[in-house]
MOPAC internal coordinates of N, CA, C and O (Angstrom, degrees):
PM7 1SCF
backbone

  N    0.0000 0     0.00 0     0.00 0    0    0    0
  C    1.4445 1     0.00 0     0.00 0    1    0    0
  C    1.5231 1   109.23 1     0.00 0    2    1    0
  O    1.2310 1   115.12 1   -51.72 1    3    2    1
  N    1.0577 1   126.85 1   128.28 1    3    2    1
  C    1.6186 1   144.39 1   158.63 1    5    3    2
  C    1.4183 1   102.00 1   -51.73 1    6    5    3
  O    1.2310 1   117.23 1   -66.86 1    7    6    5
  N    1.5865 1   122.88 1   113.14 1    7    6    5
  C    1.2128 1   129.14 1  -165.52 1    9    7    6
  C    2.2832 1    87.20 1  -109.07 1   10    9    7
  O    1.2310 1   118.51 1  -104.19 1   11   10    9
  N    0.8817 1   120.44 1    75.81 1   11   10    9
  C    1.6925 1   114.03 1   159.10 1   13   11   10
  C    1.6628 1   126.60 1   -67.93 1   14   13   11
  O    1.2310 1   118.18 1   -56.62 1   15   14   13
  N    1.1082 1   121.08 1   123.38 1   15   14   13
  C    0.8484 1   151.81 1   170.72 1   17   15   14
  C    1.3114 1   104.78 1   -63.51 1   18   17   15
  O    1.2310 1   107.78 1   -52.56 1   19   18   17
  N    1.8376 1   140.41 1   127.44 1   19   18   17
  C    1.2855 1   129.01 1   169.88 1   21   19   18
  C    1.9850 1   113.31 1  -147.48 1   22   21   19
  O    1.2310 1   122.68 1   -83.89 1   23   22   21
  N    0.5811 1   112.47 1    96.11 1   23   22   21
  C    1.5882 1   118.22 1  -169.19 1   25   23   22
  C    1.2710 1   115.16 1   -99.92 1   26   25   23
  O    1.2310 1   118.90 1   -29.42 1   27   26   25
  N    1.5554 1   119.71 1   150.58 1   27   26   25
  C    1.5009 1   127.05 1  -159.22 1   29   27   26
  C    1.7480 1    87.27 1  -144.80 1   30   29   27
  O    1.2310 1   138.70 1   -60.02 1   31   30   29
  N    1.2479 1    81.35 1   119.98 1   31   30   29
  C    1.3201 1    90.18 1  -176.08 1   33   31   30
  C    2.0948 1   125.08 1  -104.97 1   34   33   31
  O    1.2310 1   120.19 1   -57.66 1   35   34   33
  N    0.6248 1   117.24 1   122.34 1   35   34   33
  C    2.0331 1    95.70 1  -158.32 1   37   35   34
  C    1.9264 1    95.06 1  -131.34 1   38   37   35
  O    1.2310 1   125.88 1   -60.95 1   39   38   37
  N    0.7622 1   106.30 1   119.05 1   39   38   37
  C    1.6314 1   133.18 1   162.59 1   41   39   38
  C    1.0648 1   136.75 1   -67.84 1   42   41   39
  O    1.2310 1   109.49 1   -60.20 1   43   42   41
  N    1.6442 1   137.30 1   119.80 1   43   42   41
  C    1.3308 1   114.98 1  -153.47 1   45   43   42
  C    2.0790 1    96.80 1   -90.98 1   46   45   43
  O    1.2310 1   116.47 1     4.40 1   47   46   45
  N    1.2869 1   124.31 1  -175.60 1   47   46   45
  C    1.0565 1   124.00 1  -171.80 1   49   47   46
  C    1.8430 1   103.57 1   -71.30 1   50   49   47
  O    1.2310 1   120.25 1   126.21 1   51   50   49
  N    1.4158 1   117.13 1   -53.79 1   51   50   49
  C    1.4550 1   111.49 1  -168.66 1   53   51   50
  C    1.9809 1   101.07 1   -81.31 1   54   53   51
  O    1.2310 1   119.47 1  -154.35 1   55   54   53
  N    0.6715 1   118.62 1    25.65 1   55   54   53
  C    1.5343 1   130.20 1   168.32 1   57   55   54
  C    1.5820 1   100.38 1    44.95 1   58   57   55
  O    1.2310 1   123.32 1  -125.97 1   59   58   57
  N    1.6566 1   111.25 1    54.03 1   59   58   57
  C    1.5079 1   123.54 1   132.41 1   61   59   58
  C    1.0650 1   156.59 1    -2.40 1   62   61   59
  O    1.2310 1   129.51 1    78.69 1   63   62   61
  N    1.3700 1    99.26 1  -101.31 1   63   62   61
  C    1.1945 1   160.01 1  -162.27 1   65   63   62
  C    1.7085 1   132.39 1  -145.38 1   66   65   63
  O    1.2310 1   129.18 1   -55.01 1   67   66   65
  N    1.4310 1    99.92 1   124.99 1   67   66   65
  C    1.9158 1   102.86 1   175.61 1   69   67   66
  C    1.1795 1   104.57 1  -139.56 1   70   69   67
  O    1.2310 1   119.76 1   -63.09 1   71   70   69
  N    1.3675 1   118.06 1   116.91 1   71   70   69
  C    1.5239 1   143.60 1   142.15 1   73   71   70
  C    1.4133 1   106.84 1   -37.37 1   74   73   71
  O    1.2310 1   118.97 1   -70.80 1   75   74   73
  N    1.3901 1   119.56 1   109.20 1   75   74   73
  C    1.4608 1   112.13 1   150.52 1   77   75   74
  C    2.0736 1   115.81 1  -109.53 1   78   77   75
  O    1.2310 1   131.85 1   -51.14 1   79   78   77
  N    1.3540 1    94.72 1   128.86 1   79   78   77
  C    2.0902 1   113.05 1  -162.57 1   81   79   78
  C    1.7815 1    82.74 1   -93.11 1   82   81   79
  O    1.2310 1   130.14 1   -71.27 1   83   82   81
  N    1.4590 1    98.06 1   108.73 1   83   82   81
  C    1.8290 1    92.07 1   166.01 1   85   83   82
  C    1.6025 1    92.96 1  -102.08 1   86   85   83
  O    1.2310 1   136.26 1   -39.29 1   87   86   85
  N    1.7071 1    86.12 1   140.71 1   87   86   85
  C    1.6747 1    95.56 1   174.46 1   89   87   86
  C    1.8930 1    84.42 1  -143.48 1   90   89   87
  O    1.2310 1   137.60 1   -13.85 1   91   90   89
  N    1.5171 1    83.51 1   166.15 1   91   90   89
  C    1.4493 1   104.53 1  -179.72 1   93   91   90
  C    1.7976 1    94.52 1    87.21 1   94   93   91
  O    1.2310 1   129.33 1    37.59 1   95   94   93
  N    1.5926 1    99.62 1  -142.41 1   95   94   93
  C    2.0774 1   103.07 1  -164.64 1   97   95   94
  C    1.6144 1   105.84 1  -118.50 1   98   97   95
  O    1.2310 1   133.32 1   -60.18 1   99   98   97
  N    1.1244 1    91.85 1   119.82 1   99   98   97
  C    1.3150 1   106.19 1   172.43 1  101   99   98
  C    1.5644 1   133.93 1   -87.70 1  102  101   99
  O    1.2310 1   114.33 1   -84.82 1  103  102  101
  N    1.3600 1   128.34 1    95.18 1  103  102  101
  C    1.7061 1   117.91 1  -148.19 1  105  103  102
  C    1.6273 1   108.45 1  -126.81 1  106  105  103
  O    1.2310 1   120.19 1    -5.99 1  107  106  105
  N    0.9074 1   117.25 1   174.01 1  107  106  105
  C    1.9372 1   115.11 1   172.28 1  109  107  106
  C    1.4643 1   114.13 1   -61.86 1  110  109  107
  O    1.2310 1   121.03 1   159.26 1  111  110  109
  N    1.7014 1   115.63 1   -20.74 1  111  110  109
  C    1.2682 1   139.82 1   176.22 1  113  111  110
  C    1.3905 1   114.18 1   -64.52 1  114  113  111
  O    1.2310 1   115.44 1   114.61 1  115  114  113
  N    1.4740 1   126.27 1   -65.39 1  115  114  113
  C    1.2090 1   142.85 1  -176.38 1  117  115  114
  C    1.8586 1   126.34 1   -84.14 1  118  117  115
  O    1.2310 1   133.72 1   163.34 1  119  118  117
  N    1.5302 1    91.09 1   -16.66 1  119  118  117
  C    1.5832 1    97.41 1  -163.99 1  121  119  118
  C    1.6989 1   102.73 1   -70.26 1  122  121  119
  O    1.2310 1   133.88 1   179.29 1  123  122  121
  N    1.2059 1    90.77 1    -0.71 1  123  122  121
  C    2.1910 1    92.36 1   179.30 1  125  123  122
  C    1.2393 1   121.18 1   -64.85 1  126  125  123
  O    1.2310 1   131.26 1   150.12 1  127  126  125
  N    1.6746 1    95.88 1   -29.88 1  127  126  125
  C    1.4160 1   119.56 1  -163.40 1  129  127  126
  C    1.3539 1   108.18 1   -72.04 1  130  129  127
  O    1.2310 1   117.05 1   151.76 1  131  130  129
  N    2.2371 1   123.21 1   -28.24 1  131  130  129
  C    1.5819 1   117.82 1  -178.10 1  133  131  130
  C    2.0539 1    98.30 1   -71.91 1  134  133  131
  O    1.2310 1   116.11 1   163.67 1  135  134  133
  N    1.4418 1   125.00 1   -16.33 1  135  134  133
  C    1.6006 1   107.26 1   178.03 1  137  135  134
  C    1.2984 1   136.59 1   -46.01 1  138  137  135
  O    1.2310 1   123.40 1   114.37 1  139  138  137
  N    1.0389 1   111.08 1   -65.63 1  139  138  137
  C    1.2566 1   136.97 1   154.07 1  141  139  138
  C    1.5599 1   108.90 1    -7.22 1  142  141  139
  O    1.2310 1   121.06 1   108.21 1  143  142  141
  N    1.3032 1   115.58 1   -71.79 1  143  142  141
  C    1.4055 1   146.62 1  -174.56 1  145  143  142
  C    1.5149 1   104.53 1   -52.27 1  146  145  143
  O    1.2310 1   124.75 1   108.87 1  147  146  145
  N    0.8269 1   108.49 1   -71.13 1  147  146  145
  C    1.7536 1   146.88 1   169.83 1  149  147  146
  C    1.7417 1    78.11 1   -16.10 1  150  149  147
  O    1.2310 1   134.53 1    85.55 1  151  150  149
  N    1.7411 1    89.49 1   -94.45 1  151  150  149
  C    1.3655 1   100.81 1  -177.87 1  153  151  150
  C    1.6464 1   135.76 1   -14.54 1  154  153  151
  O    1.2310 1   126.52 1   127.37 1  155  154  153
  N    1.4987 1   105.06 1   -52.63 1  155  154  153
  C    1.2879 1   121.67 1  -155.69 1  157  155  154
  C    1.2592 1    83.91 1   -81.19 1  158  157  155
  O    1.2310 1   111.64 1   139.41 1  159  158  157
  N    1.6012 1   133.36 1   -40.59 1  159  158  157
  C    1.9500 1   131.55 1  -173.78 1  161  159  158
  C    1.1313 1    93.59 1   -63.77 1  162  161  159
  O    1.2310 1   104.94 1   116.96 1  163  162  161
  N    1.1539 1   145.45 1   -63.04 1  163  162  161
  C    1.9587 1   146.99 1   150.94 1  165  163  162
  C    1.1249 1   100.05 1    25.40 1  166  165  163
  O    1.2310 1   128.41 1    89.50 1  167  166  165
  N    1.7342 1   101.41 1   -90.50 1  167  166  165
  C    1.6541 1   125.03 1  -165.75 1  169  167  166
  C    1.4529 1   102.61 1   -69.58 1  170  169  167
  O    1.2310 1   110.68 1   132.39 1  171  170  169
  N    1.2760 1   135.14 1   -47.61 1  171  170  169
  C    1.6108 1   113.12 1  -178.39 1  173  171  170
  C    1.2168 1   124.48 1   -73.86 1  174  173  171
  O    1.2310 1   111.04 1   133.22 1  175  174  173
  N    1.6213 1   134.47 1   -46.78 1  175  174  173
  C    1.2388 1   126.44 1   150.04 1  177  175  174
  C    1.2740 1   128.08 1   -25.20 1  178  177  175
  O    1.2310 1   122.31 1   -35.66 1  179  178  177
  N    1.8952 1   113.18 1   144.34 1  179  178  177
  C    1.0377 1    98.36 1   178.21 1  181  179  178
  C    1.9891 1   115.17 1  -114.28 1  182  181  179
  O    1.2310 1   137.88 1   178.88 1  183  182  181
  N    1.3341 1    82.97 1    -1.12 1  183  182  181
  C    1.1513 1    87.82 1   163.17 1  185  183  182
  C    1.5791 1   131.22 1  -143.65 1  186  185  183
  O    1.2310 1   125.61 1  -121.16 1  187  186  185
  N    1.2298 1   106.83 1    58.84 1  187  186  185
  C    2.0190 1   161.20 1  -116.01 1  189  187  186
  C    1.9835 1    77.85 1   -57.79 1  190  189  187
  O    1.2310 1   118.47 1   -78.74 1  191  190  189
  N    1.5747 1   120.52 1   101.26 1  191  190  189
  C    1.5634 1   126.95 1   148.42 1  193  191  190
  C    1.7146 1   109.16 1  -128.59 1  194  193  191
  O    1.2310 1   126.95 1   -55.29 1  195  194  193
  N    1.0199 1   104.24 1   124.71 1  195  194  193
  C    1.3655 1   112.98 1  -173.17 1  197  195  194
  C    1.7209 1    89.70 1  -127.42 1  198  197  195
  O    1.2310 1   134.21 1   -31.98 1  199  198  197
  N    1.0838 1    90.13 1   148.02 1  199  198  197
  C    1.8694 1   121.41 1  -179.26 1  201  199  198
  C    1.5908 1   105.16 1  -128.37 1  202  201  199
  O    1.2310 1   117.71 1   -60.43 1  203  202  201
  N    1.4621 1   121.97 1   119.57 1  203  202  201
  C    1.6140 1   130.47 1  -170.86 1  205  203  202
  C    2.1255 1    80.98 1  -114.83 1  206  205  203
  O    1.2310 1   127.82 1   -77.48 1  207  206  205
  N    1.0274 1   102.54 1   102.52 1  207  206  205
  C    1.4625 1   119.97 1   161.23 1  209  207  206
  C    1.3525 1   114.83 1   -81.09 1  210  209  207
  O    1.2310 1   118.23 1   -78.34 1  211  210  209
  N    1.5129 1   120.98 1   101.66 1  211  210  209
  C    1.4487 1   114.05 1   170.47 1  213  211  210
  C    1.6723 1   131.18 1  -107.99 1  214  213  211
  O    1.2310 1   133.39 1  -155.46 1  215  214  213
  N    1.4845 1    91.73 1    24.54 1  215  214  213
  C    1.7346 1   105.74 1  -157.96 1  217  215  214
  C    1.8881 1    84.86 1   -71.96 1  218  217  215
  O    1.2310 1   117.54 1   146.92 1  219  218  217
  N    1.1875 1   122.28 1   -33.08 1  219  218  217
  C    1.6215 1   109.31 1  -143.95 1  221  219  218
  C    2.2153 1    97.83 1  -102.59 1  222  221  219
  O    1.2310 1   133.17 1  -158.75 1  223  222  221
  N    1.6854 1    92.16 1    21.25 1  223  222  221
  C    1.4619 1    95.38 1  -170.91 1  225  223  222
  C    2.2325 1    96.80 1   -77.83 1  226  225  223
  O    1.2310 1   135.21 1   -14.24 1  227  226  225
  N    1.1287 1    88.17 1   165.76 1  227  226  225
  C    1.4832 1    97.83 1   177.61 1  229  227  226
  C    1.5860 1   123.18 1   -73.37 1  230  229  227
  O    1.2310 1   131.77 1   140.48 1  231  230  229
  N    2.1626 1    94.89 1   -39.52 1  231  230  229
  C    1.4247 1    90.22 1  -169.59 1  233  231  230
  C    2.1212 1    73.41 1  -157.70 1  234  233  231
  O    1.2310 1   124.83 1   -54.26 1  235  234  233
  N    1.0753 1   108.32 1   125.74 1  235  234  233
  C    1.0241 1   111.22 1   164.28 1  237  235  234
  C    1.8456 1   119.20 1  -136.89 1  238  237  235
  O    1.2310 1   122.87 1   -69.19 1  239  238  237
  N    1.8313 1   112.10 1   110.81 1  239  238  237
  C    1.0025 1   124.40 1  -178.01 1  241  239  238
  C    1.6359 1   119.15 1   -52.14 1  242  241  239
  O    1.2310 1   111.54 1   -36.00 1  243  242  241
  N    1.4174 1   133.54 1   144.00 1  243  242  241
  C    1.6453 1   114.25 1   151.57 1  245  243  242
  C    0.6774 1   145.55 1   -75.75 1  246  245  243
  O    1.2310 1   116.77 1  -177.90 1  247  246  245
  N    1.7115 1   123.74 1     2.10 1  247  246  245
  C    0.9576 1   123.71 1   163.25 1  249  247  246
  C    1.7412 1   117.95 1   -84.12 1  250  249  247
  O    1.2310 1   121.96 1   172.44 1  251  250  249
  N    1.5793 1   113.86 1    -7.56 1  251  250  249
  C    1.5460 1   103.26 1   178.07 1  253  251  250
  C    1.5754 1    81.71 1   -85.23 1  254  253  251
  O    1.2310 1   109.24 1    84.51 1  255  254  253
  N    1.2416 1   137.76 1   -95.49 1  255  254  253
  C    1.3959 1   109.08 1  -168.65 1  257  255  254
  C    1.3398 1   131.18 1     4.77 1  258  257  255
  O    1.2310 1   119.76 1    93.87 1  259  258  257
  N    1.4659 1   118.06 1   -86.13 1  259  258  257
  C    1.4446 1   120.92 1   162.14 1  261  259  258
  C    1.8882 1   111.14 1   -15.25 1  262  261  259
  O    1.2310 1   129.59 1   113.47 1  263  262  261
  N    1.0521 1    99.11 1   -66.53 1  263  262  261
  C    1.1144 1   104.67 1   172.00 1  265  263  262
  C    1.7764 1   142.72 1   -31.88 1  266  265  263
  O    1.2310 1   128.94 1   133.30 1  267  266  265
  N    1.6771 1   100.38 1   -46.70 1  267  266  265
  C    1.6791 1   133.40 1  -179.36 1  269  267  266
  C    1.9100 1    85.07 1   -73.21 1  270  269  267
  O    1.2310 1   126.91 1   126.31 1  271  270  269
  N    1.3126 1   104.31 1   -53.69 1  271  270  269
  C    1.8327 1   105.23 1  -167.99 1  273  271  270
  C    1.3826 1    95.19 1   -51.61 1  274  273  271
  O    1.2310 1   122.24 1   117.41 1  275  274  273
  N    1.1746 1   113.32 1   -62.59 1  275  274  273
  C    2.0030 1   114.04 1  -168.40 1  277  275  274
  C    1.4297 1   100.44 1   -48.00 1  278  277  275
  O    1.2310 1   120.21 1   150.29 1  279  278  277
  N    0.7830 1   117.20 1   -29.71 1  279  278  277
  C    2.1053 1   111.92 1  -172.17 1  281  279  278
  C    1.0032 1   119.26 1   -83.42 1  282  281  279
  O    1.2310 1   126.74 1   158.37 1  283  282  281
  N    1.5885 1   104.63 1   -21.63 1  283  282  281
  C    2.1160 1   116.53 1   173.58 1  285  283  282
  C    1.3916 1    93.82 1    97.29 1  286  285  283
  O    1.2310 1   117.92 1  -143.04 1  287  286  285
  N    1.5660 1   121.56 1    36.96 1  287  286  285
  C    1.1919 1   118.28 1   172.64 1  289  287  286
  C    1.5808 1   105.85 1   -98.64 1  290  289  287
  O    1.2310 1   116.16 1   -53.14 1  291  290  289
  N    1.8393 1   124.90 1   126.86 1  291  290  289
  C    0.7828 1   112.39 1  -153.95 1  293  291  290
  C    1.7534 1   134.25 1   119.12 1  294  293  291
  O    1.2310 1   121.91 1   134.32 1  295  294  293
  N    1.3375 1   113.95 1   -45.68 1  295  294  293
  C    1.2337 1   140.82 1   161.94 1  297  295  294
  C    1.2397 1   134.55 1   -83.51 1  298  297  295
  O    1.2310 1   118.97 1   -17.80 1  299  298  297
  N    1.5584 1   119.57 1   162.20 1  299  298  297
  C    1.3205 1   125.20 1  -137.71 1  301  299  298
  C    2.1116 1    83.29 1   -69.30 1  302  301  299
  O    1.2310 1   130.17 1   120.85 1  303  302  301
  N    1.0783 1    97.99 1   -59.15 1  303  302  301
  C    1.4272 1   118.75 1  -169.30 1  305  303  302
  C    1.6782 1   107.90 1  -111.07 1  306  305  303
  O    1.2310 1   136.79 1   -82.92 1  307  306  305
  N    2.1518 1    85.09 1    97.08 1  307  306  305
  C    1.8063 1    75.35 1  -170.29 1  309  307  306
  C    1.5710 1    93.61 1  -108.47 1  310  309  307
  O    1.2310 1   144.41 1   -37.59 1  311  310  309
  N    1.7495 1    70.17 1   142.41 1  311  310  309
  C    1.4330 1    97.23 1   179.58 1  313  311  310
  C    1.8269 1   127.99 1   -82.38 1  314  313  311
  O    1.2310 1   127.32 1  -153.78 1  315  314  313
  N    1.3427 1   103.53 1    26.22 1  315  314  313
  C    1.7318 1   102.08 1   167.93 1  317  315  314
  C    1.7345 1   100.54 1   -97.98 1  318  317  315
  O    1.2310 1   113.34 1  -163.24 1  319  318  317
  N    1.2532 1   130.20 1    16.76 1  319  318  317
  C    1.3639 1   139.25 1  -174.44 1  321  319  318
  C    1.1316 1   100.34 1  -105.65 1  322  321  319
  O    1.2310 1   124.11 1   -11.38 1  323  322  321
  N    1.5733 1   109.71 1   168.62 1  323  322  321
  C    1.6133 1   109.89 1   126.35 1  325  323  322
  C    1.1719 1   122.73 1  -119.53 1  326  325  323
  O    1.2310 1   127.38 1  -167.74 1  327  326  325
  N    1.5473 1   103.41 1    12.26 1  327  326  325
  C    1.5844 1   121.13 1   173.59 1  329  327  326
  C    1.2141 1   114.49 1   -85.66 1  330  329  327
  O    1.2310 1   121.65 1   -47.64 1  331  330  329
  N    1.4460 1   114.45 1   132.36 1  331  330  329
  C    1.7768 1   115.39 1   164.09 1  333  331  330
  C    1.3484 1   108.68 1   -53.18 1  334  333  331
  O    1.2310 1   120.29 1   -29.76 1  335  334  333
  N    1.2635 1   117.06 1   150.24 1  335  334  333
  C    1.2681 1   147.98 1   132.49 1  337  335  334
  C    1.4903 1   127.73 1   157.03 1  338  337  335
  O    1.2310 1   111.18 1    39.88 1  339  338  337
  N    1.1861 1   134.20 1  -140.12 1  339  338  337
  C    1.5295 1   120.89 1  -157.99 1  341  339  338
  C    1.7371 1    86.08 1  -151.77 1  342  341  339
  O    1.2310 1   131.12 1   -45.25 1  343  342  341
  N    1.3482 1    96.15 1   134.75 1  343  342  341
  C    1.3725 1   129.04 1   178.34 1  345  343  342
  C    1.6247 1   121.27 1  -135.21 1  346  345  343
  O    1.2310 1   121.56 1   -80.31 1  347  346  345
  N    1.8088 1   114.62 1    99.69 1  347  346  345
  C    1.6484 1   102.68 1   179.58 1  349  347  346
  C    0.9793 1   119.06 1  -105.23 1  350  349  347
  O    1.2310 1   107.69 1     3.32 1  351  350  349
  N    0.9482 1   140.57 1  -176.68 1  351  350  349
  C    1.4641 1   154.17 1  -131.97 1  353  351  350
  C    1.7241 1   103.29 1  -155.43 1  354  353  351
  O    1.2310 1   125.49 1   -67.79 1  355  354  353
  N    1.6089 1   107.07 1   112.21 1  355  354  353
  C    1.9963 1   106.27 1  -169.56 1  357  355  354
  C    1.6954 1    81.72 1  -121.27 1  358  357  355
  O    1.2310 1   118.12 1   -77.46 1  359  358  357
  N    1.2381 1   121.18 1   102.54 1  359  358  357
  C    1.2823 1   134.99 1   136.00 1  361  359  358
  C    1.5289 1   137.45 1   -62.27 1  362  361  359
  O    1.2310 1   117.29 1   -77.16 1  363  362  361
  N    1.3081 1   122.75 1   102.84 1  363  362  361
  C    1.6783 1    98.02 1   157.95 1  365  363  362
  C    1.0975 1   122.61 1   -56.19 1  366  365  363
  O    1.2310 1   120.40 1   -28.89 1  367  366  365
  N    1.8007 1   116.84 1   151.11 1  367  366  365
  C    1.1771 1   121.69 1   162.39 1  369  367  366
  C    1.4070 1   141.32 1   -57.01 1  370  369  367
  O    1.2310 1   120.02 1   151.31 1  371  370  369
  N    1.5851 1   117.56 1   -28.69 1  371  370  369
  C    1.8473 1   121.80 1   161.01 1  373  371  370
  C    1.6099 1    83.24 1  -113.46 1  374  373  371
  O    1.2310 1   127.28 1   -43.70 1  375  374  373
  N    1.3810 1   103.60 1   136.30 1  375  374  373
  C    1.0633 1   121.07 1  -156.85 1  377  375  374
  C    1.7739 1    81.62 1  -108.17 1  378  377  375
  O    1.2310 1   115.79 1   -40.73 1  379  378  377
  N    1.2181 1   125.60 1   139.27 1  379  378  377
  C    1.5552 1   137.85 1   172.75 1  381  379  378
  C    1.4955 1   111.94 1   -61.78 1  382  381  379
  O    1.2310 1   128.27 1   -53.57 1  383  382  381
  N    1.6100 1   101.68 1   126.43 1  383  382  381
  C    1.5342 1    85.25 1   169.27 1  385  383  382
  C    1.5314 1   118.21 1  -105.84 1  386  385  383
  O    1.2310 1   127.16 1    -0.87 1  387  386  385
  N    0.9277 1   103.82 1   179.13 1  387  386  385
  C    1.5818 1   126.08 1   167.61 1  389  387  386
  C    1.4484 1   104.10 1   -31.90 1  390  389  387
  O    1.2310 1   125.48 1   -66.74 1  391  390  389
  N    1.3047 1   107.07 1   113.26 1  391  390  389
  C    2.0396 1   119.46 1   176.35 1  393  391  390
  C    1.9061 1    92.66 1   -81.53 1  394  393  391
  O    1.2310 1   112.52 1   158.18 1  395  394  393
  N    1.0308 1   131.72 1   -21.82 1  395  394  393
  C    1.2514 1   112.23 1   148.70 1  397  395  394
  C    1.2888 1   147.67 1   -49.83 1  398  397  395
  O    1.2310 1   129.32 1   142.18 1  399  398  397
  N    1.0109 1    99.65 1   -37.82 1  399  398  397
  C    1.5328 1   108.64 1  -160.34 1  401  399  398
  C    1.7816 1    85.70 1  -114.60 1  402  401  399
  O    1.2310 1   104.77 1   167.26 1  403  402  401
  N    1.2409 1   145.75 1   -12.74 1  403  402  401
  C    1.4697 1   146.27 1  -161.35 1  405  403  402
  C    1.8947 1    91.20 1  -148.21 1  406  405  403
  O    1.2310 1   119.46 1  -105.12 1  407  406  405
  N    1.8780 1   118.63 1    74.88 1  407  406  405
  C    1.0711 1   111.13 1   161.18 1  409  407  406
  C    1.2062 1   140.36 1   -31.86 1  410  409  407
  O    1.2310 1    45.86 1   -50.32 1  411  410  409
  N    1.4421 1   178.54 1   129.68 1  411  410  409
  C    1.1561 1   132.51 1   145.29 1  413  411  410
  C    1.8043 1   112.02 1   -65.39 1  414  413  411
  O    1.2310 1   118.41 1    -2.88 1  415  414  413
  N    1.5792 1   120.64 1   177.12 1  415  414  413
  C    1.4029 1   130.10 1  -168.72 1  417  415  414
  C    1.6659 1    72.21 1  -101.90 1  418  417  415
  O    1.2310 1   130.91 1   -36.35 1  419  418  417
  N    1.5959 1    96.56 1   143.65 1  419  418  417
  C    1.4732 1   120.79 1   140.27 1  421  419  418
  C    1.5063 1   132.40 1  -122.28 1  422  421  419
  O    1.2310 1   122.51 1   -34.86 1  423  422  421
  N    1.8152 1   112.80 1   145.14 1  423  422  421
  C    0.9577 1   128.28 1  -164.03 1  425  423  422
  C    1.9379 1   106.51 1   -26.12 1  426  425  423
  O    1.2310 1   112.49 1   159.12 1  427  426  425
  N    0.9615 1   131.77 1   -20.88 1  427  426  425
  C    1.4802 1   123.05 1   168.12 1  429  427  426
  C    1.5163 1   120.55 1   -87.78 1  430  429  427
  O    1.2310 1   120.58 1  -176.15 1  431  430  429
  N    1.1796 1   116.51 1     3.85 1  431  430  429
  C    1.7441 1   121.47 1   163.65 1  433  431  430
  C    1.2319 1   117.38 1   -66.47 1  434  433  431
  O    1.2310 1   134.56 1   136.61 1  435  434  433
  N    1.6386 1    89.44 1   -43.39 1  435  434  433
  C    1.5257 1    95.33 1  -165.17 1  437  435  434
  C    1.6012 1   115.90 1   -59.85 1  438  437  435
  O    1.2310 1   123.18 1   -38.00 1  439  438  437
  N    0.7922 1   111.50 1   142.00 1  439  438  437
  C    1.9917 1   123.81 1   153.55 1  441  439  438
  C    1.0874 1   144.28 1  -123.72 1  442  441  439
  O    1.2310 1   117.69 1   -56.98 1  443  442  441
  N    1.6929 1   122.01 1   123.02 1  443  442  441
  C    1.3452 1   121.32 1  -152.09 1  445  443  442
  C    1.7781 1    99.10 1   -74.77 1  446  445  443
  O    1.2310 1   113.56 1   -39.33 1  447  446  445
  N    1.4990 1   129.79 1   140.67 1  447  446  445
  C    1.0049 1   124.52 1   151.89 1  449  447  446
  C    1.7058 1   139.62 1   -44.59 1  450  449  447
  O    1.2310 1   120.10 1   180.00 1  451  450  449

């Protein structure tokens, strides 16, 4: 399965704060791809807090998590910068798995007794 990565990113008006909405799959593979981003909210903010929201993702692995932690994603002073500021990390608690590997049944599985 093609695990894509798709993020919505929204800005507050006095340039704060940025919400980043991960949707789609989040993996140890793809999670390189929120730095970058990270970064660029860094330099435009002026008083650089970014929030990586992953509750509304489809399928998010623990090891890409694991992953965001190793980079200082999350922390007071993250270290995938060299810019100050503060970046957290909103996890759900059962983390979604893989619609690959965990089908759901559709209404034609079923069978009436």
């Amino acid at each position: 399965m093609s695990h894509k990565l798709r993020i919505t990113l929204k800005l507050d008006l006095d340039l704060r704060q940025a919400r980043m909405e991960v949707h789609g799959c989040l993996t140890e593979q793809n999670c390189h791809a929120l730095l970058p981003i990270i970064r660029r909210c860094f330099r435009m903010l002026r008083d650089p807090r970014v929030v990586i929201d992953t509750s509304k993702a489809q399928h998010i692995d623990a090891e890409g998590i694991d992953a965001l932690r190793r980079l200082g994603v999350g922390e007071a002073d993250h270290t995938a910068s060299d810019l100050p500021g503060f970046c957290s990390l909103v996890v759900p608690d059962a983390l979604p798995a893989c619609p690959a590997r965990d089908p759901r049944l559709h209404g034609g599985h079923l069978y009436a007794s």
